[in-house]
C-alpha positions, 0 to 999 in steps of 0.5 A, spaced: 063 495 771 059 492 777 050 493 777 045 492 783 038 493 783 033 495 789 031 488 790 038 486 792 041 483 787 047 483 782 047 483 776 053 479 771 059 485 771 062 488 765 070 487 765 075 492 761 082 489 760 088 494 759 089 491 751 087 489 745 085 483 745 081 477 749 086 471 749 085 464 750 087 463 757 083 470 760 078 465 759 081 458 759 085 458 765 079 463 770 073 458 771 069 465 769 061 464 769 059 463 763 054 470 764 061 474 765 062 479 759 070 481 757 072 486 753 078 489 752 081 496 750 088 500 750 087 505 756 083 500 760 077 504 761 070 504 758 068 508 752 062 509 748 061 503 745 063 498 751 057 503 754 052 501 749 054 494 750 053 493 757 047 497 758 045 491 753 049 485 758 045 488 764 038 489 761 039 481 759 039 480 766 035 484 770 028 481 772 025 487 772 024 486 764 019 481 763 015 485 768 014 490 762 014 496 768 018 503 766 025 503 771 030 507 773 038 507 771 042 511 776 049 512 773 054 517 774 056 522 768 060 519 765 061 522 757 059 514 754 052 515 758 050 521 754 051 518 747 044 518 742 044 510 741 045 509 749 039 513 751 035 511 744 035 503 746 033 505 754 027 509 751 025 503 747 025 498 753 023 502 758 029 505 762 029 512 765 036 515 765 038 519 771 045 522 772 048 523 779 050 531 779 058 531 779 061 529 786 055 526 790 057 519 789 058 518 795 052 520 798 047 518 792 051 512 788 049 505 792 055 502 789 060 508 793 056 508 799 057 501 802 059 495 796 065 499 793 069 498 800 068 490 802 070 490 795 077 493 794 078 489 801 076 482 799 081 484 793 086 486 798 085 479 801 086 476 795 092 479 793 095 477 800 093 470 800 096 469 793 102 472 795 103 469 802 103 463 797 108 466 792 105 469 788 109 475 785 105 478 780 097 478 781 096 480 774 090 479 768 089 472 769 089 471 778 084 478 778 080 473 773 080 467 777 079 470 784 074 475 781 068 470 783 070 469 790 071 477 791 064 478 787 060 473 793 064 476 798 061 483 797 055 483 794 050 479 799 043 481 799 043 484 806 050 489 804 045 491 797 039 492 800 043 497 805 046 500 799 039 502 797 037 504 804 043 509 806 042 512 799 036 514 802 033 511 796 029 505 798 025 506 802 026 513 800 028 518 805 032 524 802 033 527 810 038 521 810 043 524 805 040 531 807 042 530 814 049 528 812 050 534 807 048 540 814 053 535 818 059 538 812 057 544 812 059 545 820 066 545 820 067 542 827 074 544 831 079 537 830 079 534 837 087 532 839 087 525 839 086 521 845 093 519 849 094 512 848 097 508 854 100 502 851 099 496 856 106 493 858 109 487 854 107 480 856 112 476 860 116 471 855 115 464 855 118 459 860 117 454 855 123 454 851 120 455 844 127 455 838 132 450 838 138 454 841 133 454 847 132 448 848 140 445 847 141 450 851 136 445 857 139 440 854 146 442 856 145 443 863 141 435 863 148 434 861 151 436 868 146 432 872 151 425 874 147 422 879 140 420 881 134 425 879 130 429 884 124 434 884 128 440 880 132 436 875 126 432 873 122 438 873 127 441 869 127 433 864 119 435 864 121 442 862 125 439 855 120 435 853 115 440 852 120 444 849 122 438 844 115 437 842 112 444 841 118 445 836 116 439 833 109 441 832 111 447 829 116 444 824 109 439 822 105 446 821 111 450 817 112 443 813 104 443 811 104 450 809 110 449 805 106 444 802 101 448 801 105 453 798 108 448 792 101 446 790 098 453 790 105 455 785 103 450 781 096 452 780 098 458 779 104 456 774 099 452 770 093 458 770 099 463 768 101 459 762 101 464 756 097 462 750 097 468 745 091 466 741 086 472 740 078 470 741 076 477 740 078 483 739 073 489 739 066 489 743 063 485 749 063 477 749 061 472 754 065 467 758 060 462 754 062 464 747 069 465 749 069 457 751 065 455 746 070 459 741 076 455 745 073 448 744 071 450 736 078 452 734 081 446 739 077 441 735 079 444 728 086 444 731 085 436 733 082 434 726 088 438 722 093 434 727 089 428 724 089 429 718 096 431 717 099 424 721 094 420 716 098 424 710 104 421 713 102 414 715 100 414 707 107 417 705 111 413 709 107 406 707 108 409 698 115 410 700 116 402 703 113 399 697 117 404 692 123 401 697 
C-alpha cells in the first residue's frame, strides 16, 4: 500500500504478505528500511483492520502533520475505508476524506495515472535479472529484498509532482480530466495500422565468429606448402582475429558465470527457511522486527550458555565420582 503527497514525497509503504504470520527471514534476509511496515493476512489483500493501521503508519510520517493544518486523503472506495474508527481517527488529526467515484482511478487517482506503471516495470526488471541469474522462484523473500531498488526507481519527486499534475489536482485544472473524458465519449473509427516494411537483413560477418568457422580457416591454413603471399597472409590476419574474438567471448561467458554462481549464493542464503514467527496479526516495523530478532537471538545465546556450562559441571562431578 503505497502513499504520495502534493509536495513530491512518498511515504514508508504498508506490505500485505499472503499468510498468517511474519517469520524471522521476511525480515532477517531483506535488508528492509527500519520505516517499512509488514503485516500478513490469509488472502493477501487489506481488511479493516490493516486499514486502521496504516492510516496510522502513513500519518506518523507525513510532514504536513507538525503543520497542524487541515489536509486532504484521496483514496478509493474500498470497504475498509468507510469503517467508524478510520474516519473517528482522520476527524480527530485533521483528515479530510475523499473517496474517488468507482471506475475513475485512472483519471483522478495519481498513483494510477503515472507511478503505477514504472512500478510494475521496474518489478518486471527485477524478475528478470534475478532470473537471468537463476533464480527460479522470485518469492516473498526476493520481492522484499528488491522491493527498495523498485520503490527508488519509481517514486522520484519529478514522476510525483507529475502524478499530481495530470490528475489535474496540483495545480488544480479540472479541464485536464474533463478534456480526456469528451476525448472517450467520441468514438473515433479504428484506423487499419500502418504497412510496416521490414529493412533487409544485415550481411553476415566475415570475420568468423564460432569455432567451427574458425577451424574451418585453419584447415585451409593447412594447405598452404610454400611461402605466403598477399591472400594467404590476408587469410593468416583473418584467423587471428577470429581466434581472438572467441577468446573474448569466452572471457565474457566466464565473467557472467561468475556473476551468476555468486548471485545464486546470495539468493541461496536469502532463501534459507526460518520457521520462527515475529508477528502474527496487525502492522509491525522492520525496526521492531529486528529488534525482536536480536532479543530472541540473545535469550537463544544465554540458554546455549547456560546449558553448555550444566554440562561442564556434570562432566567435572562425574570425573571426581570416577
Amino acid at each position: 500500500m503505497e502513499a504520495i503527497s502534493g509536495n513530491g514525497c512518498v511515504l514508508p509503504p504498508a506490505i500485505i504478505l499472503k499468510g498468517e504470520q511474519i517469520l524471522h527471514h521476511h525480515i532477517t534476509h531483506t535488508d528492509l528500511p527500519d520505516n517499512y511496515v509488514l503485516g500478513a493476512q490469509t488472502a493477501g489483500y487489506s481488511n479493516d483492520d490493516y486499514a486502521f493501521e496504516w492510516i496510522k503508519h502513513f500519518d506518523k510520517y507525513s510532514k504536513a502533520r507538525q503543520v497542524g493544518v487541515y489536509r486532504l486523503l484521496l483514496l478509493d472506495g474500498h470497504g475498509s475505508h468507510l469503517i467508524k474508527e478510520f474516519a473517528e481517527y482522520c476527524d480527530e488529526n485533521r483528515i479530510i476524506l475523499f473517496a474517488i467515484p468507482p471506475h475513475t482511478s485512472h483519471f483522478l487517482q495519481p498513483l494510477d495515472i503515472v507511478l503505477f506503471q514504472p512500478f510494475k516495470h521496474n518489478h518486471r526488471k527485477a524478475v528478470e535479472m534475478a532470473t537471468r541469474t537463476g533464480c527460479t522462484d522470485f518469492n516473498k523473500v526476493e520481492f522484499l529484498y528488491h522491493l527498495k531498488s523498485i520503490r527508488d526507481a519509481t517514486f522520484k519527486a519529478s514522476s510525483i509532482r507529475s502524478a499530481w499534475k495530470k490528475a489535474g489536482l496540483i495545480p488544480y485544472n479540472p479541464e485536464v480530466v474533463l478534456s480526456k473524458l469528451r476525448e472517450r465519449a467520441f468514438v473515433r473509427p479504428q484506423t487499419p495500422p500502418p504497412t510496416v516494411q521490414r529493412p533487409p537483413l544485415p550481411k553476415p560477418p566475415s570475420t568468423p565468429t564460432t569455432p567451427r568457422s574458425v577451424k574451418r580457416l585453419i584447415t585451409r591454413l593447412y594447405t598452404i606448402t610454400s611461402t605466403l603471399d598477399r591472400k594467404e597472409k590476408w587469410l593468416y590476419e583473418k584467423l587471428l582475429r577470429g581466434a581472438y574474438r572467441n577468446a573474448y567471448c569466452r572471457k565474457l561467458a566466464e565473467d557472467d558465470l561468475h556473476n551468476m554462481q555468486a548471485a545464486v549464493q546470495a539468493r541461496q542464503k536469502r532463501q534459507k527457511k526460518d520457521q520462527r514467527v515475529i508477528s502474527k496479526g496487525g502492522l509491525i516495523s522492520a525496526k521492531d522486527g529486528r529488534l525482536k530478532v536480536s532479543q530472541r537471538l540473545e535469550k537463544e545465546a544465554k540458554a546455549a550458555a547456560r546449558k553448555a556450562a550444566r554440562e561442564v559441571k556434570k562432566r567435572a562431578q562425574e570425573d571426581t565420582t570416577a
